[in-house]
C-alpha positions as CSV (number, residue, x, y, z in Angstrom):
1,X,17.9,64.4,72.3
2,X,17.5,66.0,68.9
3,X,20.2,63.9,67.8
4,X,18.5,60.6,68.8
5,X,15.4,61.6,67.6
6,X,17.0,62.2,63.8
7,X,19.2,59.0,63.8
8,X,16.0,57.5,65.0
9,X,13.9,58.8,62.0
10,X,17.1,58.2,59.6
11,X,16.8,54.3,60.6
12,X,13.3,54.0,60.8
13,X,12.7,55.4,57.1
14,X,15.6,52.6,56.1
15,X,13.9,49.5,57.9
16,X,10.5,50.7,56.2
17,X,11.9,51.7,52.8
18,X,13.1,47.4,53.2
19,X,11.0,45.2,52.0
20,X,9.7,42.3,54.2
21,X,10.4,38.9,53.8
22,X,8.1,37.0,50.5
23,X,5.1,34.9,51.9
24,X,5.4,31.8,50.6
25,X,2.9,30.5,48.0
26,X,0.8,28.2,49.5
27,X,-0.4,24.9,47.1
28,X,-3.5,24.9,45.0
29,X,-6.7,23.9,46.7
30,X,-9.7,22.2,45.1
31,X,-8.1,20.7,42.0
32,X,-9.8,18.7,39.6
33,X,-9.7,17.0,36.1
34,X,-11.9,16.2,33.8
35,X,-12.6,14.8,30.0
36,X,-13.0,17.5,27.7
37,X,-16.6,16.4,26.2
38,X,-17.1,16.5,22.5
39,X,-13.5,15.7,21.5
40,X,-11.7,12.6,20.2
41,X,-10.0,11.3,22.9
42,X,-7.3,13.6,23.1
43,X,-7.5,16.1,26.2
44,X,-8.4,16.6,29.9
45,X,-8.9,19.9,31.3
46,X,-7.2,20.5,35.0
47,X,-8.9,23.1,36.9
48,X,-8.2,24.5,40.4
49,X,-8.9,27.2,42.8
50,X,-6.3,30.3,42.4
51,X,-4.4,30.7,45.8
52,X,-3.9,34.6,47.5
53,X,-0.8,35.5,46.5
54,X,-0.7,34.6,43.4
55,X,2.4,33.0,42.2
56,X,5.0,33.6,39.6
57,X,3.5,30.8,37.5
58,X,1.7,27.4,37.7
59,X,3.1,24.0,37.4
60,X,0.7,21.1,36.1
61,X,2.3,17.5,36.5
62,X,0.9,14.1,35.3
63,X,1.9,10.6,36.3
64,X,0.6,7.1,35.1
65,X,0.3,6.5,39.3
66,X,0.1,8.9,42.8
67,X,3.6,7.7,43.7
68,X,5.0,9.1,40.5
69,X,7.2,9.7,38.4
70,X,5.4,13.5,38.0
71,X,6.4,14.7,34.8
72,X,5.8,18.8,33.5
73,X,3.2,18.7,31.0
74,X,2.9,22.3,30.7
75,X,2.3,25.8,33.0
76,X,-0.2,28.7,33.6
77,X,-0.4,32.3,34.1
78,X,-0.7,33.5,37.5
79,X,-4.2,34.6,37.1
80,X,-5.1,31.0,35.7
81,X,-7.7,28.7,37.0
82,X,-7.6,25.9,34.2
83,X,-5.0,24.2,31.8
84,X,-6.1,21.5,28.9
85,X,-3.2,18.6,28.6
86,X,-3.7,17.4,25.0
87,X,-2.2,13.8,24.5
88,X,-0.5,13.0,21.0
89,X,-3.2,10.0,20.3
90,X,-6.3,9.1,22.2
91,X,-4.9,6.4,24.9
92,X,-7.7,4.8,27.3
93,X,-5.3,4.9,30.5
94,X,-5.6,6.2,34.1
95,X,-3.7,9.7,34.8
96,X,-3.4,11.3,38.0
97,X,-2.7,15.1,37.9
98,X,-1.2,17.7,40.3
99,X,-0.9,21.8,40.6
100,X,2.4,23.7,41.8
101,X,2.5,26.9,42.8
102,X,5.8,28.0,41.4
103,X,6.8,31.3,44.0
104,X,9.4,34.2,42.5
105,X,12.4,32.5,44.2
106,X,11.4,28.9,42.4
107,X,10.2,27.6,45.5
108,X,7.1,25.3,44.7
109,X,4.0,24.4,46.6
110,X,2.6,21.2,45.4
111,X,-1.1,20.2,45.7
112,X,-2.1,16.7,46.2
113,X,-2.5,14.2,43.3
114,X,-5.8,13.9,42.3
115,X,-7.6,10.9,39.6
116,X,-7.7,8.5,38.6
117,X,-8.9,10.4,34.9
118,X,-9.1,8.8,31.7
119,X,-9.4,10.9,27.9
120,X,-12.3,9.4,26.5
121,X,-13.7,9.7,22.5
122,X,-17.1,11.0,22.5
123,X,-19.6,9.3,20.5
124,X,-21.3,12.0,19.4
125,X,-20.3,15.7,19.1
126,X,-23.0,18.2,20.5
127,X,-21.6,20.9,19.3
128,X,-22.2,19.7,15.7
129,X,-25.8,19.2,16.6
130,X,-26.8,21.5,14.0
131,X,-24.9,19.3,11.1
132,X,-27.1,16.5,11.9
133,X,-30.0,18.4,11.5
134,X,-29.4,19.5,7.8
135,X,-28.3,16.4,7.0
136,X,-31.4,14.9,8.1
137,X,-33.4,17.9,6.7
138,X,-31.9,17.3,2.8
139,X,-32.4,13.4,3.8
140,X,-36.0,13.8,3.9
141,X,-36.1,15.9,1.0
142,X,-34.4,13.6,-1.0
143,X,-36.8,10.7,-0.1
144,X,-39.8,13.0,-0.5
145,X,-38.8,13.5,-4.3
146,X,-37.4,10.4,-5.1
147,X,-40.7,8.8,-4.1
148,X,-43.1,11.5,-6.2
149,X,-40.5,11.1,-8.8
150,X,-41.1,7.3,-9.3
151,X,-45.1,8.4,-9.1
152,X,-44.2,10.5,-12.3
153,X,-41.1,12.2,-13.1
154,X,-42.8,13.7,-16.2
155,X,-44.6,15.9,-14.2
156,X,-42.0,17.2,-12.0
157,X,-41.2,20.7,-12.9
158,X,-37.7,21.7,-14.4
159,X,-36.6,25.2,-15.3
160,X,-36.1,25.2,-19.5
161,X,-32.2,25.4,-19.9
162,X,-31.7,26.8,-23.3
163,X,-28.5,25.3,-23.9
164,X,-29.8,21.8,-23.1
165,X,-32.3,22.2,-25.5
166,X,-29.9,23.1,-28.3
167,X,-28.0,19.9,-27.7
168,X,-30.6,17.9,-29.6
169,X,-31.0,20.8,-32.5
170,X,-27.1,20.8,-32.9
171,X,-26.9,16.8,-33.2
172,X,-29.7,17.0,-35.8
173,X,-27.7,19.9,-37.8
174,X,-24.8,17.4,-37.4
175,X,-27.3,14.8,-39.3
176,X,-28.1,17.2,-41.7
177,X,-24.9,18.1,-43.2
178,X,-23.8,14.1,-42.5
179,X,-20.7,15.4,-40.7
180,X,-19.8,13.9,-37.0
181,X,-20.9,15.6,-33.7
182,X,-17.7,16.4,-31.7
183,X,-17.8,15.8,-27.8
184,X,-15.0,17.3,-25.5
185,X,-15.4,15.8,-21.8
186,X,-13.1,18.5,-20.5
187,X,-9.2,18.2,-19.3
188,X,-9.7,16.7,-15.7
189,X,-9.6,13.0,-14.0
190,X,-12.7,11.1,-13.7
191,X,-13.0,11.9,-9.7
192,X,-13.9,15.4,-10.9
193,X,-17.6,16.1,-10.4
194,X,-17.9,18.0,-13.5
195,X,-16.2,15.3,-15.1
196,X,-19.0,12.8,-13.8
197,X,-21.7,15.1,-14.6
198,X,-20.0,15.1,-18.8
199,X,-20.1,11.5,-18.7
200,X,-23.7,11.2,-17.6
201,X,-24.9,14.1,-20.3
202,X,-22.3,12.2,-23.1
203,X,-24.7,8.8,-22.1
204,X,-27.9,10.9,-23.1
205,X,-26.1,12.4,-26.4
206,X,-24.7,9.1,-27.4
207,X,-28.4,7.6,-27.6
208,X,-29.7,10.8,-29.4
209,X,-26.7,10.3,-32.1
210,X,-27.8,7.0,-32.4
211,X,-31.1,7.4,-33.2
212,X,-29.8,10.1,-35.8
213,X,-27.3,7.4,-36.7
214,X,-24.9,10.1,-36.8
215,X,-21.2,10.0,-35.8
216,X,-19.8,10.8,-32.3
217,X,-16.2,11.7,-31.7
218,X,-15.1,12.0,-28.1
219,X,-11.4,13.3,-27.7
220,X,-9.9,12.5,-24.2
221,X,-7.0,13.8,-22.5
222,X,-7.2,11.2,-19.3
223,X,-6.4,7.8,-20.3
224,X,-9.1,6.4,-17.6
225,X,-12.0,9.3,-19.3
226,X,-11.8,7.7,-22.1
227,X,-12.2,4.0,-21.4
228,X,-14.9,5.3,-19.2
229,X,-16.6,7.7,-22.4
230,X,-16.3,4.2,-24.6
231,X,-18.3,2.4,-22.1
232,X,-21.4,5.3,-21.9
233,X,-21.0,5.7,-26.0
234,X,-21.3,1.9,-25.9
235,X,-24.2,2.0,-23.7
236,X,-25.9,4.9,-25.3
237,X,-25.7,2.8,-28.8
238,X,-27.2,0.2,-27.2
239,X,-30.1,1.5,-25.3
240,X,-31.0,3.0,-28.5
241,X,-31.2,0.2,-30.3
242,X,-28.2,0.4,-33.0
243,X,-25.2,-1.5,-30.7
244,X,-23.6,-2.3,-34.2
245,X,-23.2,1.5,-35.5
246,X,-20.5,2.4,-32.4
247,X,-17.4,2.8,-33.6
248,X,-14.7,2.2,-30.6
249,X,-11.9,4.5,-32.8
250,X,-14.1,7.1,-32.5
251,X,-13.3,7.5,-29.0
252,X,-9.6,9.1,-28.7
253,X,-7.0,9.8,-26.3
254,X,-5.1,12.5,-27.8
255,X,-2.5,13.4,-24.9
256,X,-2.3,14.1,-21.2
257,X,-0.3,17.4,-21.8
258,X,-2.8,20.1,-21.7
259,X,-1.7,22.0,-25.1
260,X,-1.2,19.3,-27.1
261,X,-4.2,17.7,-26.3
262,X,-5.6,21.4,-27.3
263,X,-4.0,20.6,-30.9
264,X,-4.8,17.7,-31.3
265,X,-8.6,18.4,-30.6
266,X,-8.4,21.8,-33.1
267,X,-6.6,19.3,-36.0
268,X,-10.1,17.0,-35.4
269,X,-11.8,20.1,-36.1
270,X,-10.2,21.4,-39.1
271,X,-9.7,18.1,-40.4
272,X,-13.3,16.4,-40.2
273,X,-14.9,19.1,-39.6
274,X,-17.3,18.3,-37.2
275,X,-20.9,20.0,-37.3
276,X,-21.7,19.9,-33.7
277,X,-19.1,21.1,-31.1
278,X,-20.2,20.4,-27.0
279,X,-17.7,21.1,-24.6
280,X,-19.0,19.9,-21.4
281,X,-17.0,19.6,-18.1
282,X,-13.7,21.3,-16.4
283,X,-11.8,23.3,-18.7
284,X,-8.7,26.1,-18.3
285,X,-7.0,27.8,-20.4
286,X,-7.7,26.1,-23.2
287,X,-11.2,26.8,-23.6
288,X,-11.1,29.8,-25.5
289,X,-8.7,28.5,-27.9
290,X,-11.1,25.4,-28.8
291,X,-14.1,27.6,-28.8
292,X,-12.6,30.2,-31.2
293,X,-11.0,27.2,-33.5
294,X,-14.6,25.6,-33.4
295,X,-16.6,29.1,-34.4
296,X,-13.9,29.8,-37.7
297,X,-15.0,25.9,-38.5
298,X,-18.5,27.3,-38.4
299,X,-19.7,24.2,-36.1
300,X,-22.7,25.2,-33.5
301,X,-21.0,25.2,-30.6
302,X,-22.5,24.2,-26.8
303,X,-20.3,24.4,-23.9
304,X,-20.9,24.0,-20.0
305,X,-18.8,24.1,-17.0
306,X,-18.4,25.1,-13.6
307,X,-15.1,27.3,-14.1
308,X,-16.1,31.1,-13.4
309,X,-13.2,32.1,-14.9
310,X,-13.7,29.9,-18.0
311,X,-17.1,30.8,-18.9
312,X,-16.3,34.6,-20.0
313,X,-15.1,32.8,-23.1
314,X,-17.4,30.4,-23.9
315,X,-20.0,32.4,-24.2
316,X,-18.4,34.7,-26.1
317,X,-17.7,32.3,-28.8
318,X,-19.7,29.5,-28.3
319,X,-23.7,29.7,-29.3
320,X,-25.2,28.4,-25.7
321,X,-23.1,27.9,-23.1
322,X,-23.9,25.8,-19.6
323,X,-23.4,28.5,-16.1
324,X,-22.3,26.2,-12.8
325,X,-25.0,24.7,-12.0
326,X,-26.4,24.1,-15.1
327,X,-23.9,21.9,-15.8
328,X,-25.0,19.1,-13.5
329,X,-28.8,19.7,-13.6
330,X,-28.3,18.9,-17.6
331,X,-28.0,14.4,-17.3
332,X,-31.2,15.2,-14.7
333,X,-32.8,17.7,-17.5
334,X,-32.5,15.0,-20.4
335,X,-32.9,11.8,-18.8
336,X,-35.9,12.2,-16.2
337,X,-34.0,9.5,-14.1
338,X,-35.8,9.3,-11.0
339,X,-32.8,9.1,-8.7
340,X,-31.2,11.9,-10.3
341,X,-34.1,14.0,-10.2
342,X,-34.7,13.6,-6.9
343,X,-31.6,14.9,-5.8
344,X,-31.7,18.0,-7.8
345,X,-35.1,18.7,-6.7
346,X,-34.2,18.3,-3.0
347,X,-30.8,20.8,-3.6
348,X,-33.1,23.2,-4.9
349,X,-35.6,23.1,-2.2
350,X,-32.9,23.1,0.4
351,X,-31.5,26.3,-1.1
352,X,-34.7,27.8,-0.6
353,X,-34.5,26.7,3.0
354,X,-30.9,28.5,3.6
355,X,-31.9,31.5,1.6
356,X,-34.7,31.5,4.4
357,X,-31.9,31.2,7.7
358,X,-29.7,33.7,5.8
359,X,-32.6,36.1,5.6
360,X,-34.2,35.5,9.4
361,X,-30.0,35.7,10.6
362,X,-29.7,39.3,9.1
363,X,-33.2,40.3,10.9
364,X,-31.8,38.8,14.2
365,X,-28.2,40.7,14.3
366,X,-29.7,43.6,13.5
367,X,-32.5,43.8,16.2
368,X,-29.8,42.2,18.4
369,X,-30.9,38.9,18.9
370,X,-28.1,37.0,19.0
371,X,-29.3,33.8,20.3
372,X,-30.0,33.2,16.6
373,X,-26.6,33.5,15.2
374,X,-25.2,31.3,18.4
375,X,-27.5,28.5,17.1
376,X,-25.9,27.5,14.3
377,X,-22.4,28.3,15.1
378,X,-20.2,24.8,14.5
379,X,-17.6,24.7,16.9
């Protein structure tokens, strides 16, 4: 009896220490698929309802029809309830989609096909909501000034740039002493915005040299800048009146290699000796060399230009120098050019406006309200 009851015991602890055969995974219920909204035609999201067991993975198939052929297009953690299929390109075709739960052993249980589903573009991206909105805020700010500018852009107010207002003192030093007033549009291609902004102040120095009739040298390192500087020297001759005092060979290409082009614009100096010295636009390195050649010439010097790490130097050697933005709000500054104008006015304004946000965003993370920040997250 004791004997039975301990081989008993013995085999009872062995068939419970076993363990029992693996329930199979049953298939995914409730699958569906849908566009992803405010994308560009690229993805669907598959979602289902997780089954009890979970399985070792999940299997998502797609097929161009339910009869096949299925095809993997990617799998899921057990605890998953959705997967994203992203296409290569946006394609306008009919997909049909199914979910497999893939058991320990490999065994899968496949859900039914479910679609027709097509990956659409959408029109317009809600999550970007916030975009439009600045863009149509700085729109109507641009249209508001623009229109008071036409009314009177005398009377719209400009903060006095120092430098700016040297330019017109150093040209009529330059007419004083009957030397030439030296122009340096910077090193970079004509795309550049500081560049663009060089040409539109060399337009408004041109004119003013005219008037003076006083010589303007512009030296180039871009081929392109300086067929672009003869046209505004051209125009700026013209509009004040004295077309025949331009002098085409004024306006030089030295060379597209940085350092020569540095040379060549210090022999100009040392040679001809220019009174007037503005270096306006994108400069690098070479800054500080032309700047320090130009003071031991004993030319007033005027630079500008939206390089942070340019304008150490400049205003160390130069005798008013241009900071970022000054730069660009100088051709607005000297020509009162409604369009122009307008556009800086509105910039400011709408800097005022983000100062604002940025102000009312700290209050609302540190009182906690969060809803705030969440508004004008771009996604």
């Amino acid at each position: 009896m004791f004997s039975f009851t301990f081989s008993g015991l013995i085999t009872a602890a062995i068939l419970l220490g076993l363990p029992g055969p693996a329930r199979a995974a049953s298939a995914p219920m409730e699958v569906k698929v849908d566009d992803v909204p405010n994308d560009d035609g690229r993805r669907l999201e598959v979602r289902w309802r997780p089954v009890d067991p979970p399985p070792a993975e999940y299997r998502i198939e797609r097929a161009p029809s339910p009869e096949g052929p299925w095809e993997s297009v990617g799998k899921a953690a057990p605890d998953a309830s959705s997967y994203v299929d992203v296409f290569d390109d946006a394609n306008a075709r009919d997909w049909y989609y199914r979910v497999a739960a893939v058991g320990a052993d490999g065994t899968a249980a496949v859900g039914d096909p479910v679609g027709p589903v097509q990956a659409s573009q959408s029109v317009f991206n809600s999550d970007r909501t916030i975009v439009l909105l600045f863009i149509v805020v700085f729109s109507v700010l641009i249209g508001y000034f623009l229109d008071q500018a036409r009314r009177g852009a005398e009377r719209m107010y400009i903060r006095r740039i120092p430098g700016i207002d040297a330019i017109e003192e150093a040209v009529g030093r330059a007419t004083e002493m009957g030397r030439p007033v030296l122009y340096v549009p910077g090193i970079e291609e004509m795309y550049d915005i500081q560049t663009i902004a060089s040409m539109l102040i060399l337009g408004k120095v041109a004119e003013m040299v005219a008037e003076y009739n006083t010589e303007i040298i512009v030296a180039n390192r871009v081929p392109f800048v300086m067929t672009v500087a003869e046209e505004v020297v051209r125009q700026g001759f013209y509009n004040a009146g004295r077309p025949e005092a331009h002098k085409p060979e004024n306006i030089r290409f030295i060379s597209d290699e940085q350092f020569a082009f540095t040379a060549g614009t210090n022999g100009i100096m040392l040679r001809e000796r220019p009174a007037t010295n503005l270096y306006l636009g994108r400069f690098f390195a070479e800054s500080l060399i032309l700047a320090e050649t130009g003071f031991q010439a004993k030319a007033i010097q005027v630079a500008g230009t939206a390089e942070v790490t340019q304008l150490p130097f400049f205003i160390a050697a130069c005798d008013y120098t241009l900071i970022g933005e000054e730069l660009f709000a100088a051709s607005a500054y000297l020509s009162r050019e409604p369009r122009i104008l307008s556009t800086l006015k509105a910039a400011d304004w709408f800097k005022v406006l983000l100062v604002v946000l940025i102000v009312a965003g700290a209050l609302s993370e540190t009182f906690g309200w969060g809803d705030f920040k969440a508004a004008f997250e771009v996604k």
